[in-house]
C-alpha positions as MATLAB code, in Angstrom:
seq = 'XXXXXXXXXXXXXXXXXXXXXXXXXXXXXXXXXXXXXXXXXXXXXXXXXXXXXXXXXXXXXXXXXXXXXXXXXXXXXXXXXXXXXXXXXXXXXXXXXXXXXXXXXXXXXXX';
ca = [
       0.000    0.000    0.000;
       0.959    3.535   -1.281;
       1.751    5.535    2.131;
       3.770    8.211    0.756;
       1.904   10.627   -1.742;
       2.807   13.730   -4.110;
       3.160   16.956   -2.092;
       4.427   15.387    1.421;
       7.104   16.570    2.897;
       9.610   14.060    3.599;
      13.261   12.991    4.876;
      15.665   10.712    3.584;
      16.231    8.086    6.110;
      19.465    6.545    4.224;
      22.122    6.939    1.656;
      24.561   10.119    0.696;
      21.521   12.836    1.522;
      20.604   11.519    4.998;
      18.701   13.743    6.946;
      17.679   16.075    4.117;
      13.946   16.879    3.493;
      12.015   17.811    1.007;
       8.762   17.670   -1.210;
       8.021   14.887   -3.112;
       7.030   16.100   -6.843;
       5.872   12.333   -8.082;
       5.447    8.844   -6.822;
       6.070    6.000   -9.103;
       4.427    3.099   -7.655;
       5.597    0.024   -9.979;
       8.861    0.870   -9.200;
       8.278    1.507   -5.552;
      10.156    4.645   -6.197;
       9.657    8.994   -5.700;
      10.968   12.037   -7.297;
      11.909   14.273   -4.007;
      12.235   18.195   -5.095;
      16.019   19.280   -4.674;
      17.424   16.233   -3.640;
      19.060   13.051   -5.300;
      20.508   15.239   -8.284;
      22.412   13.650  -10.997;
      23.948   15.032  -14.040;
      22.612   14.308  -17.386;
      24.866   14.507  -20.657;
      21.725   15.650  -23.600;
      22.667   15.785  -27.286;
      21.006   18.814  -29.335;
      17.565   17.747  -30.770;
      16.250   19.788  -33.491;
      12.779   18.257  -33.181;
      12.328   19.498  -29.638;
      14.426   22.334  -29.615;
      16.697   21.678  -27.020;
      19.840   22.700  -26.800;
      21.677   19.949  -25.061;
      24.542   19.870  -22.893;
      25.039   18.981  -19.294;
      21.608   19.028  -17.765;
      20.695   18.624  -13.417;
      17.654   16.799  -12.525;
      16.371   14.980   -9.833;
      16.665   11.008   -9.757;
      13.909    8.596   -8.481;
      14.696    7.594   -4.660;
      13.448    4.477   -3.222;
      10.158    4.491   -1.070;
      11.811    2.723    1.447;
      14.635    5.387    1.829;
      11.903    7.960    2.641;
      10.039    8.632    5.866;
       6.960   11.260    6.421;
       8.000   14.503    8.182;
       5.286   14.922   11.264;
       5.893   18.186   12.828;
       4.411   17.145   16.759;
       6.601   13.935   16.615;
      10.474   13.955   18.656;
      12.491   13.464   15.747;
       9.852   14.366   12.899;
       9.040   11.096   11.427;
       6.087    9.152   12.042;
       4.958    5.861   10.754;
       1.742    5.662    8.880;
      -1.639    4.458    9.738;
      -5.082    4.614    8.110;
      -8.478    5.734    9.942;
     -11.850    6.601    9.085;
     -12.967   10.034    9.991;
     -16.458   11.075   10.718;
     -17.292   11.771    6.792;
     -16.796    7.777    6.016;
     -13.272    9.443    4.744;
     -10.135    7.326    4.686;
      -7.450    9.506    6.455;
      -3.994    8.991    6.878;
      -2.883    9.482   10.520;
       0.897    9.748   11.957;
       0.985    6.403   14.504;
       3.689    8.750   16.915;
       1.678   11.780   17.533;
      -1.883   10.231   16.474;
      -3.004   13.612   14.688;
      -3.577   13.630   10.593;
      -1.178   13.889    7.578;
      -1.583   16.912    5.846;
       0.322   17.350    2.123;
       2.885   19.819    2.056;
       3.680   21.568    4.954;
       5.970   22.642    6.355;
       7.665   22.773   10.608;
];
């Protein structure tokens, strides 16, 4: 089950960038993978395509990370990552709640 969603705010819980945080931009859930805004760059070498117009050269982007790798940022908990658990709220909604701190997940904000 999908836990992590576009427009959380997230940390990187291993790897080179541990500790860093940051929005994720998409989810790819086949590859149990995540595009994270600003983090996981890698360089790309592009050749010129006339079709497109692009100019090509060296090019930074941001690389899929692992879901795994990535942990929810709650604001109330110690350290600011909380597992995930589903509830249903009052409005027969599914919600996502943070298990530390037992309040709900909202998308994109953030401390």
């Amino acid at each position: 089950m999908q836990r992590i969603k576009k427009g959380d705010l997230v940390r990187i819980i291993s790897g080179e960038e541990t500790s860093k945080e940051g929005i994720v931009l998409s989810v790819m859930p086949k590859k149990q993978s995540a595009i994270v805004e600003g983090l996981n760059i890698v360089k790309i070498h592009q050749k010129p395509d006339q079709k497109n117009k692009n100019k090509g050269g060296i090019i930074s982007k941001e690389a899929p990370i692992k879901l795994s790798k990535l942990a929810i940022v709650s604001a109330k908990a110690p350290q600011g990552i909380s597992k995930i658990a589903y509830r249903i709220d009052k409005n027969n909604k599914k919600v996502r709640i943070a298990k530390k701190t037992n309040t709900e997940v909202v998308v994109g904000k953030k401390k």
